[in-house]
C-alpha positions as CSV (number, residue, x, y, z in Angstrom):
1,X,-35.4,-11.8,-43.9
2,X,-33.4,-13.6,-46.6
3,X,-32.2,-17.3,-45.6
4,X,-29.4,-19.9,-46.2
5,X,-30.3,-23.1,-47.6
6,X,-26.7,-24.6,-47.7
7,X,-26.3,-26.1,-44.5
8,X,-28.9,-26.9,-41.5
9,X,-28.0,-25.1,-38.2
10,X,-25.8,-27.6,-36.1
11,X,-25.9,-27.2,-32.0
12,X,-22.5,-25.0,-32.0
13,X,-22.0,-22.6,-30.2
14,X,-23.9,-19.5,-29.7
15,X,-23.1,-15.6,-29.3
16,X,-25.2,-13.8,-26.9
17,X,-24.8,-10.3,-27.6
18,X,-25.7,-7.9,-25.0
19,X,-25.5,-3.8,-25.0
20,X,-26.6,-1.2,-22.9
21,X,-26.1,3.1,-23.4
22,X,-27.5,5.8,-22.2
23,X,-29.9,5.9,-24.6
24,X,-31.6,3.4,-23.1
25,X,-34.2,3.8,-19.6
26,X,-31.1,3.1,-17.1
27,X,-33.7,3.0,-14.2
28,X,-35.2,-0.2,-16.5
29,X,-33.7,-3.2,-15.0
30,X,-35.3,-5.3,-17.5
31,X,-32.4,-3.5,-19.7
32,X,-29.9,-3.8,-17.7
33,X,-26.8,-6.4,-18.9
34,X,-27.4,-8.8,-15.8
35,X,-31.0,-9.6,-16.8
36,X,-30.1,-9.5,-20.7
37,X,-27.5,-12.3,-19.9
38,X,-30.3,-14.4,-17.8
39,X,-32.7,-14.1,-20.9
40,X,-30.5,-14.8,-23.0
41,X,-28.5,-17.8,-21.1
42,X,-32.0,-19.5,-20.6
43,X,-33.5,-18.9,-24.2
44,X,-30.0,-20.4,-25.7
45,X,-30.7,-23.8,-23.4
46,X,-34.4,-23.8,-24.8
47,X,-33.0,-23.7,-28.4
48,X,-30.8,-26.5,-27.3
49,X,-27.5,-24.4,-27.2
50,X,-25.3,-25.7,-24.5
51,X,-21.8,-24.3,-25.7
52,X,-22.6,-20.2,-25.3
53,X,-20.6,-17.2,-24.9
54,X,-21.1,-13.7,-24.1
55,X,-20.0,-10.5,-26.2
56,X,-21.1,-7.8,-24.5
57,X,-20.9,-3.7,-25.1
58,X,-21.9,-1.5,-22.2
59,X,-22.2,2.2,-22.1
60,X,-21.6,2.3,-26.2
61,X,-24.6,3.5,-28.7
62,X,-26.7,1.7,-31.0
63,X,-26.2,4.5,-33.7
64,X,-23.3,3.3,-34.1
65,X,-21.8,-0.3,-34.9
66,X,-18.2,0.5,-34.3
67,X,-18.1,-1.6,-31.0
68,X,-15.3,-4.0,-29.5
69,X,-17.9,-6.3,-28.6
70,X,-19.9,-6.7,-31.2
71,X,-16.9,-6.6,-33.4
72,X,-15.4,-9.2,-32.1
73,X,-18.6,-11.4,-32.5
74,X,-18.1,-10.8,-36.2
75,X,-14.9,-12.0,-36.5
76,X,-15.8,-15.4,-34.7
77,X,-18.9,-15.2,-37.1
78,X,-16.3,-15.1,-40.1
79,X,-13.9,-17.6,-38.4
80,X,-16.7,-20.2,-38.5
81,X,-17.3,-20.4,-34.0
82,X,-20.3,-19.1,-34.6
83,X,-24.0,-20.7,-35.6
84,X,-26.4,-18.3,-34.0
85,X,-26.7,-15.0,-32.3
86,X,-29.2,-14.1,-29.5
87,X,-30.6,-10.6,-28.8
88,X,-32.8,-9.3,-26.4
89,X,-34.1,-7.5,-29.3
90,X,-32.9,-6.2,-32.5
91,X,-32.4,-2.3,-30.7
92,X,-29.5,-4.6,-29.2
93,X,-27.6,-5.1,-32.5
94,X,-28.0,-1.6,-33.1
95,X,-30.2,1.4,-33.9
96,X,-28.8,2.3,-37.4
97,X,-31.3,0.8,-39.9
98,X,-28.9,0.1,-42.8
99,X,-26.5,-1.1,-41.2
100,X,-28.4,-3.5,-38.9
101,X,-30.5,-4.7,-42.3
102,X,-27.4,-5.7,-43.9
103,X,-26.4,-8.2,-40.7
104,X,-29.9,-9.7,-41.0
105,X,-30.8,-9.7,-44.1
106,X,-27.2,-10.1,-45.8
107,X,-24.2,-10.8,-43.3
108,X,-26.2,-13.6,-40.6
109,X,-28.2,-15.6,-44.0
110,X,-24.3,-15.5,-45.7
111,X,-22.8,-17.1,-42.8
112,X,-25.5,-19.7,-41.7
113,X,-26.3,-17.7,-38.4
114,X,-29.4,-18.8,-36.8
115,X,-30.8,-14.6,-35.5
116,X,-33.1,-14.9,-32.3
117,X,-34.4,-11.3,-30.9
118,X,-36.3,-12.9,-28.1
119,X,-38.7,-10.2,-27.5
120,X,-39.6,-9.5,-30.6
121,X,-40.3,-12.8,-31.5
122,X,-37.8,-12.8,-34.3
123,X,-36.4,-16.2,-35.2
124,X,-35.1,-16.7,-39.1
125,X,-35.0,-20.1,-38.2
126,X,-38.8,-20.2,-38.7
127,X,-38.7,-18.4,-41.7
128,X,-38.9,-14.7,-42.4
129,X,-40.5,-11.9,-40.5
130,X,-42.1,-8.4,-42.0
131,X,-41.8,-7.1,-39.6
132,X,-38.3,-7.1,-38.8
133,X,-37.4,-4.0,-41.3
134,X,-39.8,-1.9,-39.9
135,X,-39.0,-2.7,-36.4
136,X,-35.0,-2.0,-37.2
137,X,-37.1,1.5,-39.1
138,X,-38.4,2.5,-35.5
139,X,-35.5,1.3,-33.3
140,X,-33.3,4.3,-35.4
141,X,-36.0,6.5,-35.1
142,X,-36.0,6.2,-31.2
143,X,-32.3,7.0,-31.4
144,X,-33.3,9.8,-33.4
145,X,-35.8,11.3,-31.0
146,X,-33.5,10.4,-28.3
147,X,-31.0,12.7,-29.6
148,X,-33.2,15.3,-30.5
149,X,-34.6,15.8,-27.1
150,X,-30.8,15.5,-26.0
151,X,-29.8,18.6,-27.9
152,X,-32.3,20.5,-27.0
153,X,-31.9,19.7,-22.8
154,X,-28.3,20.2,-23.7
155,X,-29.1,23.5,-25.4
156,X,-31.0,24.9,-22.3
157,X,-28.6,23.5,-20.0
158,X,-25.7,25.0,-22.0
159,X,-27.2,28.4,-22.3
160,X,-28.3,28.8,-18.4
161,X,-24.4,28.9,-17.4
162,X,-24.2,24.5,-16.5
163,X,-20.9,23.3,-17.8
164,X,-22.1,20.7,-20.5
165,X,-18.3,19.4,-20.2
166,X,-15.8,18.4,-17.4
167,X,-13.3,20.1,-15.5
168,X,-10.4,20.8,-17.4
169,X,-6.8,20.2,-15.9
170,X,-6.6,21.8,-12.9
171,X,-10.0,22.0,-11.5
172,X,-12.5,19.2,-10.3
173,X,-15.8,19.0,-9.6
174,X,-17.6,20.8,-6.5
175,X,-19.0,16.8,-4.6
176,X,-21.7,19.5,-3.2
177,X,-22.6,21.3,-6.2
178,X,-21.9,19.5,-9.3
179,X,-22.5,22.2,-11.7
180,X,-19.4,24.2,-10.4
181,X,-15.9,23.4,-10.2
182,X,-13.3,23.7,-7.3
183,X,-9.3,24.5,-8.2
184,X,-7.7,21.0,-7.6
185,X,-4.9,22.3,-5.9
186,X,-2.2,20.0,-6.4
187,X,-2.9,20.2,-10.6
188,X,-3.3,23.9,-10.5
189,X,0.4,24.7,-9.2
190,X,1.3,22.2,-12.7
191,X,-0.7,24.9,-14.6
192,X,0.6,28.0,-12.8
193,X,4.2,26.9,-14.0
194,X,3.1,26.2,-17.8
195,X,1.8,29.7,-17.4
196,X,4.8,31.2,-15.9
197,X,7.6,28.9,-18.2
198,X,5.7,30.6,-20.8
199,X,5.6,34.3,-19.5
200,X,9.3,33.1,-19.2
201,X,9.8,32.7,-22.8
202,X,10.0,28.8,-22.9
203,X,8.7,27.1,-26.0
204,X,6.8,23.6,-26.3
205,X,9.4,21.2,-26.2
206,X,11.2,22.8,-23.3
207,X,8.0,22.8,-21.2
208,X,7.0,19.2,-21.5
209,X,11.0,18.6,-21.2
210,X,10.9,20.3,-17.6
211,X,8.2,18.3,-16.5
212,X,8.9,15.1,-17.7
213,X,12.4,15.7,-16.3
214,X,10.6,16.7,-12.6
215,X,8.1,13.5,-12.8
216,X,4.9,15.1,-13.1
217,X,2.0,13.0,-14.4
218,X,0.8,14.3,-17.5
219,X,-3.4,14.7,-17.0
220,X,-4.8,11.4,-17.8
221,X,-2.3,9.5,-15.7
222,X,-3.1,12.0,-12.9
223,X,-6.2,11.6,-12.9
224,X,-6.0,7.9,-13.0
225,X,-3.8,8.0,-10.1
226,X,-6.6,9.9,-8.7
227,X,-9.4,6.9,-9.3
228,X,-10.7,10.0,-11.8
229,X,-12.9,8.1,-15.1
230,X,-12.4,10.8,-17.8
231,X,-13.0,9.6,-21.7
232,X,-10.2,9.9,-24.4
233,X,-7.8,7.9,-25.8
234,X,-5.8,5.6,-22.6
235,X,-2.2,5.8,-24.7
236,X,0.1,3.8,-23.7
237,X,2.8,6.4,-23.4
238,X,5.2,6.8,-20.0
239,X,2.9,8.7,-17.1
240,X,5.4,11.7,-17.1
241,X,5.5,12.3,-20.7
242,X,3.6,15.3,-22.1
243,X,2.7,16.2,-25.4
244,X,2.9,19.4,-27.3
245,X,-0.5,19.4,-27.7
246,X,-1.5,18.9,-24.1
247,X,0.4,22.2,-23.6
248,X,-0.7,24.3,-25.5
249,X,-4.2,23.4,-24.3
250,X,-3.5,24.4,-21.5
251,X,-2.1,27.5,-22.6
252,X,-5.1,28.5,-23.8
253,X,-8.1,27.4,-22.3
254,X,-10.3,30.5,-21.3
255,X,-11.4,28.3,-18.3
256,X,-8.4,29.1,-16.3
257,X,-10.0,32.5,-15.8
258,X,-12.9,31.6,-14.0
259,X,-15.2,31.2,-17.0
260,X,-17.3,28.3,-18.4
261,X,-17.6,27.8,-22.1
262,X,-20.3,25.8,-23.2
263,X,-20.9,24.6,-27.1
264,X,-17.1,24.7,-27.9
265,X,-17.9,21.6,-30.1
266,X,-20.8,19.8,-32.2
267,X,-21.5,16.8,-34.4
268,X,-23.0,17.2,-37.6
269,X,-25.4,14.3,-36.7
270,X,-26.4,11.9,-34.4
271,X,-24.5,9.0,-36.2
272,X,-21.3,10.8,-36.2
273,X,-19.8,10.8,-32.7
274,X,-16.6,13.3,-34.1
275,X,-16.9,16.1,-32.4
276,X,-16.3,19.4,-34.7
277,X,-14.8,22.8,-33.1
278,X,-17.9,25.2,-33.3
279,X,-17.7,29.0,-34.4
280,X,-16.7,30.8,-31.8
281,X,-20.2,33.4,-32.4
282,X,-21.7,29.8,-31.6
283,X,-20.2,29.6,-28.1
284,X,-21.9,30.9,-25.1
285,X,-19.6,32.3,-22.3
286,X,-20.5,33.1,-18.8
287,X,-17.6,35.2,-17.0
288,X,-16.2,34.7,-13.7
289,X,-18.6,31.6,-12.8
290,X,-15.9,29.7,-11.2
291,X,-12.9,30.8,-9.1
292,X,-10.1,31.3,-11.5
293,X,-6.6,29.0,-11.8
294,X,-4.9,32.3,-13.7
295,X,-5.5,35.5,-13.3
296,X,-6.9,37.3,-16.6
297,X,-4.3,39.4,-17.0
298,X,-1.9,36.8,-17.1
299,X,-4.1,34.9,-19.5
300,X,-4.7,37.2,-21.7
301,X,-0.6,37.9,-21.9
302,X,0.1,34.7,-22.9
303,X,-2.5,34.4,-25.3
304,X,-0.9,37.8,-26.9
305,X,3.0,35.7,-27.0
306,X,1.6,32.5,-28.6
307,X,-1.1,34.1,-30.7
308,X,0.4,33.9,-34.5
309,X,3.9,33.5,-33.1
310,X,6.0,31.2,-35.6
311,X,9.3,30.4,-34.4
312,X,12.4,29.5,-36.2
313,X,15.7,28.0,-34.8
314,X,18.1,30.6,-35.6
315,X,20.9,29.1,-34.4
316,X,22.3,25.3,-34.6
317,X,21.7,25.3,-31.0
318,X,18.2,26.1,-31.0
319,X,18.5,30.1,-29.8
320,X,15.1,32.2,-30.5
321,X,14.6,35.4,-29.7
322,X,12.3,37.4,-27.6
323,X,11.0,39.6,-30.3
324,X,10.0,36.5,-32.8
325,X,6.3,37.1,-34.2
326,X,6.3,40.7,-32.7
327,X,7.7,42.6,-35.4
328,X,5.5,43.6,-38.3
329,X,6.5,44.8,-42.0
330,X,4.5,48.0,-42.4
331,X,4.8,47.9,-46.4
332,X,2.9,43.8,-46.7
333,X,1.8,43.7,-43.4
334,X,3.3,39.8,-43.1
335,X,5.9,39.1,-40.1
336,X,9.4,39.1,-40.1
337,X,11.7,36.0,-39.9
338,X,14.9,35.2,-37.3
339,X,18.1,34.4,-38.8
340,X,21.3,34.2,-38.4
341,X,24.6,35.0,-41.0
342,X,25.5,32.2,-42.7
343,X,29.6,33.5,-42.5
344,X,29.2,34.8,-38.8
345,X,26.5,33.3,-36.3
346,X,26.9,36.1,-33.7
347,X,25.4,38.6,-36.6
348,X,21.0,37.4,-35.9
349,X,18.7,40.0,-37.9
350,X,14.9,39.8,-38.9
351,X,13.9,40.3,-42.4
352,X,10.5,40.5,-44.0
353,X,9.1,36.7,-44.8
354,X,7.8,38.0,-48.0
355,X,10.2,39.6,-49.2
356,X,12.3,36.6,-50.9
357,X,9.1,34.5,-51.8
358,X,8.6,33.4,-55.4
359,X,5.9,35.5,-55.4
360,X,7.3,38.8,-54.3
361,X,4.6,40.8,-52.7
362,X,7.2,43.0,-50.5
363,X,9.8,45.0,-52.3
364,X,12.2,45.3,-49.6
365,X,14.1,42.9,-47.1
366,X,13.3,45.1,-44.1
367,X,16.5,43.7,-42.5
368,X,17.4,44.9,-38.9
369,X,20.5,43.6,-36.7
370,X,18.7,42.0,-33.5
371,X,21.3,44.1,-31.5
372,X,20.5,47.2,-32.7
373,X,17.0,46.6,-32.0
374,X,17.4,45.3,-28.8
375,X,19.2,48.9,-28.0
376,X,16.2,50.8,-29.4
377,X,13.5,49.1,-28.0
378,X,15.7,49.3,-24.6
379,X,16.4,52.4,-24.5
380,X,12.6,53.8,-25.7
381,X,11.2,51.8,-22.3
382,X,13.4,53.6,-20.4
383,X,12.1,56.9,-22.1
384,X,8.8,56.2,-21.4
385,X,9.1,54.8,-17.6
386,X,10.6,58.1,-17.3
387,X,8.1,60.2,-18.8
388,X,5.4,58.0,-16.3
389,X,7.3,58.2,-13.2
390,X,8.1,61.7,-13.4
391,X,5.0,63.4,-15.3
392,X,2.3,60.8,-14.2
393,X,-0.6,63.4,-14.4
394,X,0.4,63.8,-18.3
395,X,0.9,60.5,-18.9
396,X,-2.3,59.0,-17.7
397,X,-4.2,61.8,-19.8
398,X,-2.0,60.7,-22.6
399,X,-3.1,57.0,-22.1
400,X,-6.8,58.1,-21.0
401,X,-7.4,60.4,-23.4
402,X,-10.5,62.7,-23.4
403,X,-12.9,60.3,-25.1
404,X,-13.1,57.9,-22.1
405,X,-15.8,58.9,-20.9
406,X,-18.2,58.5,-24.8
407,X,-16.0,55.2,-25.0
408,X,-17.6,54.1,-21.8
409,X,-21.1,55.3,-22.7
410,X,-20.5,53.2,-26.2
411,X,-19.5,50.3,-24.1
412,X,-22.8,50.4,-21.8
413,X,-25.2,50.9,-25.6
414,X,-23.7,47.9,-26.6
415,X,-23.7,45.6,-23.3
416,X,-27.4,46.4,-22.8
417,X,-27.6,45.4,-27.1
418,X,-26.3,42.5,-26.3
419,X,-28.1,41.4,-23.0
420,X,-31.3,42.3,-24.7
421,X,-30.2,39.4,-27.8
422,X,-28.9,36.9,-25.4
423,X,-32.4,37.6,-23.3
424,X,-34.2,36.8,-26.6
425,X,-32.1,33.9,-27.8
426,X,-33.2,32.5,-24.4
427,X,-36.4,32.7,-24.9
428,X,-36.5,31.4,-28.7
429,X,-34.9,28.4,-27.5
430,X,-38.2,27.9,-24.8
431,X,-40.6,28.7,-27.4
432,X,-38.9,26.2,-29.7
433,X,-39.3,23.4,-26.9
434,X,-42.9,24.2,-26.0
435,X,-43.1,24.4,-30.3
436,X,-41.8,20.4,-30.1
437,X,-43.4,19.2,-27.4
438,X,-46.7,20.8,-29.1
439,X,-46.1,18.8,-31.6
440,X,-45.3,15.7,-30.6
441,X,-48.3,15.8,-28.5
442,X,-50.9,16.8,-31.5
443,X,-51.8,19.9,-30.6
444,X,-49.8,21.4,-33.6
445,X,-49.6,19.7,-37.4
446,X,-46.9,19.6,-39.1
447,X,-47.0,21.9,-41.5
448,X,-47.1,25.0,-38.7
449,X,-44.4,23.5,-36.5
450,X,-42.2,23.6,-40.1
451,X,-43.1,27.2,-40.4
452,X,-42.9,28.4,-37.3
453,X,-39.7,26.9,-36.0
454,X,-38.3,28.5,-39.3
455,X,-39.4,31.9,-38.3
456,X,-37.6,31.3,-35.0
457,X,-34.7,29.8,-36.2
458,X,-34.2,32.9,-39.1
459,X,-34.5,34.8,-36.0
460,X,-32.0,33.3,-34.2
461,X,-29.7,33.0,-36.5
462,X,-29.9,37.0,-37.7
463,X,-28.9,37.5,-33.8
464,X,-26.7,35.1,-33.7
465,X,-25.0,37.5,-36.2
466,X,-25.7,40.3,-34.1
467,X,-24.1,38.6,-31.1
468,X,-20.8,38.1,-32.1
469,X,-20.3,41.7,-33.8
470,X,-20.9,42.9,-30.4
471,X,-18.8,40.7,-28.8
472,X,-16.0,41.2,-30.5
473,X,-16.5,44.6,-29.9
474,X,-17.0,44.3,-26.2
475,X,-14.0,42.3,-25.5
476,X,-11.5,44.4,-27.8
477,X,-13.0,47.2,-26.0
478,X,-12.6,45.7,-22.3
479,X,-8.9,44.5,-23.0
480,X,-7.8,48.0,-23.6
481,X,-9.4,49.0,-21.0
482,X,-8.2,46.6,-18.2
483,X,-4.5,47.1,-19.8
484,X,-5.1,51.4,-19.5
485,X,-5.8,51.1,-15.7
486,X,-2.9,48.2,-15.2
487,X,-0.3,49.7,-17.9
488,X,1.3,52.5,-15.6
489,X,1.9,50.0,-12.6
490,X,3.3,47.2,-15.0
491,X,6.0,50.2,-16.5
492,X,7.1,51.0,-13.4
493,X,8.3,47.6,-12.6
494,X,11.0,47.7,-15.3
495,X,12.5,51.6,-14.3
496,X,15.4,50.4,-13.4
497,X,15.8,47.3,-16.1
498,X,19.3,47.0,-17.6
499,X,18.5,44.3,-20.2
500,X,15.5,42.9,-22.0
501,X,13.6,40.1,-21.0
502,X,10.6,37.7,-22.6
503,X,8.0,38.9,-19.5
504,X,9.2,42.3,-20.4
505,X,8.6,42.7,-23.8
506,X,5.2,40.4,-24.1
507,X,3.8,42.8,-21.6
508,X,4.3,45.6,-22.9
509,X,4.8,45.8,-26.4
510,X,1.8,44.4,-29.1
511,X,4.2,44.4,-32.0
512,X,6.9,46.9,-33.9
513,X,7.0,48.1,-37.6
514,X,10.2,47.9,-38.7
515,X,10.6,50.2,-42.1
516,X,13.4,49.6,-44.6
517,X,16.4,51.1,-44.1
518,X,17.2,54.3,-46.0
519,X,19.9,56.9,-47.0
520,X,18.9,60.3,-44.9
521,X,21.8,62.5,-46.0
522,X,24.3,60.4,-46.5
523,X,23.7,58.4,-43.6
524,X,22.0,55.2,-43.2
525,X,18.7,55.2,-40.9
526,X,16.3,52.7,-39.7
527,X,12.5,53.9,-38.5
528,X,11.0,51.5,-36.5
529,X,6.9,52.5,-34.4
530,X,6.8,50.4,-31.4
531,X,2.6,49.8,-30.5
532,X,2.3,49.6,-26.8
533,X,0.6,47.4,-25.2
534,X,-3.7,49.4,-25.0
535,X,-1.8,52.7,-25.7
536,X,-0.7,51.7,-29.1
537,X,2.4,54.0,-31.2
538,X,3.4,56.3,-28.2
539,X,5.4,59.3,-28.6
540,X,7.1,60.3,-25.7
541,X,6.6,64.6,-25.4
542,X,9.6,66.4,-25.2
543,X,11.4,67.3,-21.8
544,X,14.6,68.6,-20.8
545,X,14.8,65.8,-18.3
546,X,14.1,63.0,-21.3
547,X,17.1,62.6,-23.5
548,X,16.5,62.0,-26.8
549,X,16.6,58.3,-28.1
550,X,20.1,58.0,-29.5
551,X,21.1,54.8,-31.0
552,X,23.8,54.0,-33.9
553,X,25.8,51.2,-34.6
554,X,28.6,50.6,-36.7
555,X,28.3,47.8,-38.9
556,X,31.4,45.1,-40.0
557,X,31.2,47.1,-43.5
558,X,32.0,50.4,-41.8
559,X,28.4,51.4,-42.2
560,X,27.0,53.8,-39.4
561,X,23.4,53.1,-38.7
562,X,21.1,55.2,-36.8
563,X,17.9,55.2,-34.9
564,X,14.5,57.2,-36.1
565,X,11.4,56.9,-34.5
566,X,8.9,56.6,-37.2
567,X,5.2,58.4,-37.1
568,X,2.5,56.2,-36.9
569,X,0.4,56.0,-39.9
């Protein structure tokens, strides 16, 4: 341990640093801050230090140095306050072992700071101590271990269905079973109406507006109100203000139905505390564990409106339509924009958003009036709730189809696939901590535990592969399904509908390809497929009952345009 020679140490005063985390044996009172302080305080009047003063860090790591208190001892260490800093040991400054070697051997020597770590009899007042690097060597690898053996615990615990976070918004931990959740009443009506607004059409800013405007306490003030310690940022923002971000959280959080959702983040390391959003094939997600804020239905609706959906204000006072981000150009495949006439704002149309790019990858505008559209796509939801209400037999076997039955034997192939992986991953992740613990203990060197926890984690990792493919395929499949058996009831409730609504068309339209306009004997017609909701492009049969979809509109340049259903590709 290097050494100042400039100045001898005068009686100043003296920072006693103290820290405590949960890395440390919390049942160990002899690490607890009260007894640090006591050793401390009476080691400091030994040395002769009468003037003293505590900086103290509780519930914070060693790994990393980035803490108020010890931060501010540095600055009175740079101010000149300071002459010497006592340490119950040196694991107190910190368990990072570059960092902690540059206070001691560079920062403290620099600045005339006396460093006493009391039980490791470290004091570079009596000249340097060998030991002291190796010691800072071993107090990071204990943070090391520590963390290993956390991930691991976490890992088990993650993968047997215990939430490895806390309640989100709107639920609160069961006091008789802490490894469920309750609905917290009171927060889950908040979320109900986030869910609804939205259903409802209203963006972002209009949400938060609504609640700030009716008082409610955005989460961490609620829960604060409620004596509720939760961890983030304490902003010092008004109590009824809610951010954009908040919201769409909210909006689409899986939790809400009932599920928990474990290993949603990760750091790279156990010196970085930033948390990093993990693939989603890395998640692990057990259904139905907890009884559900929103229904999945309405969930899954809401994640269909928001999902890609990139609104523009069409109007100077902020109008959007119901149809933004559901209509498709069938020739580039990229979305079609909201606009209004520049010369007449009652005139709003859609055009393709590649089209007038510098790069030019669609050849066409795509352009279609928003009120002829609105006409079509009326009046086809009126063929179709028709069609249902009056030949119901033929329109389930339409939606049904005759595969259901070798979809549903696919289905149960690839469920028992997939248990039989997630069984497996289970059990490499036991083998693994028997592997460690073999280890540590002796019984296996080196050199095999390398080899063999590769085998298992190439394993692993080919069925981590595995796992999602089959996941993805599941839950695509499952959403149609659920739709197929809900879509008849949810026409039925719009029969009699004499306009369009948001509700209307998120549930039961997935999107609309809207084709170029085009000269069809002299007169001007746009095709347009509407994909419903499970049953996709759905042509309704002809009947004598069903009148044909017949919708033209006369432009302000005398131009007649007319209505074609277009095939589906």
């Amino acid at each position: 341990m290097k050494q100042s020679n400039n100045k001898k140490h005068n009686m100043d005063t003296a920072a006693l640093y103290c820290r405590l985390s949960r890395d440390d044996n919390l049942d160990c009172e002899s690490n607890s801050i009260t007894n640090q302080k006591a050793i401390l305080k009476k080691v400091a009047k030994e040395k002769g230090y009468e003037d003293i003063q505590f900086f103290v860090d509780d519930g914070i790591s060693g790994t990393t140095l980035d803490r108020p208190g010890f931060q501010q001892m540095i600055k009175a260490i740079e101010a000149g306050y300071i002459s010497a800093v006592l340490v119950k040991d040196l694991s107190r400054l910190g368990r990072d072992y570059l960092k902690v070697g540059y206070y001691t051997e560079e920062f403290f020597p620099a600045h005339d700071v006396r460093l006493i770590a009391v039980s490791d009899g470290v004091d570079s007042d009596e000249g340097d101590n060998e030991f002291t690097p190796f010691r800072n060597i071993m107090n990071e690898w204990y943070a090391k271990d520590i963390s290993k053996k956390r991930r691991i615990v976490n890992k088990l615990k993650g993968n047997s269905g215990v939430p490895l976070s806390p309640p989100p918004y709107g639920y609160m931990k069961d006091p008789d079973n802490a490894k469920r959740w309750l609905v917290d009443e009171e927060a889950a009506v908040v979320v109900h109406r986030i869910y609804q607004m939205a259903l409802d059409g209203y963006g972002l800013s209009e949400i938060t507006a609504a609640l700030a405007r009716d008082g409610i306490l955005n989460p961490m003030s609620y829960w604060q109100s409620k004596g509720i310690n939760r961890g983030g940022t304490k902003s010092s923002v008004p109590p009824t203000q809610w951010g954009h971000t908040t919201i769409r959280k909210i909006l689409t959080m899986q939790e809400y139905c009932g599920d928990v959702i474990n290993f949603k983040t990760y750091s790279k390391s156990y010196k970085m505390k930033k948390r990093i959003a993990n693939d989603e094939e890395n998640r692990v997600v057990f259904s139905n564990v907890n009884e559900a804020v929103i229904d999945r239905e309405t969930w899954e609706k809401v994640q269909s409106l928001w999902r890609g959906t990139r609104r523009k204000k069409p109007t100077v006072s902020g109008e959007r339509s119901i149809f933004s981000g559901l209509l498709k150009c069938p020739e580039c495949g990229g979305n079609l924009n909201y606009h209004f006439n520049q010369g007449n704002h009652d005139i709003k149309f859609f055009s393709c958003c590649n089209h007038n790019t510098g790069y030019r990858k669609c050849t066409s505008t795509h352009y279609i009036r928003l009120d002829f559209l609105e006409q079509v796509v009326l009046q086809e939801i009126h063929r179709l709730t028709q069609f249902a209400d009056e030949y119901e037999d033929d329109f389930v076997k339409e939606i049904i189809g005759h595969s259901a039955k070798t979809a549903a034997c696919e289905r149960s192939l690839r469920q028992r696939e997939l248990d039989g992986l997630l069984a497996r991953d289970k059990e490499l992740d036991v083998l693994f901590e028997c592997l460690y613990e073999d280890n540590v203990s002796g019984k296996i060197d080196d050199a095999r535990f390398s080899k063999m926890a590769k085998r298992y984690e190439q394993e692993q990792g080919e069925n981590a592969a595995k796992v999602k493919a089959l996941k993805s395929e599941l839950r695509k499949a499952g959403g149609q399904l659920m739709t197929a058996d809900n879509f008849l009831e949810t026409i039925r409730r719009y029969t009699d509908a004499r306009e369009l609504s948001q509700r209307m068309v998120t549930e039961l339209i997935d999107h609309i390809d809207v084709y170029h306009a085009e000269k069809v004997g002299g007169q001007t017609v746009q095709r347009i497929t509407i994909f419903y909701n499970c049953i996709g492009a759905f042509t309704v049969p002809e009947r004598e009952s069903i009148p044909e979809a017949d919708v033209r509109l006369k432009t302000r340049k005398g131009v007649a345009l007319s209505y074609s259903q277009a095939k589906a590709g």
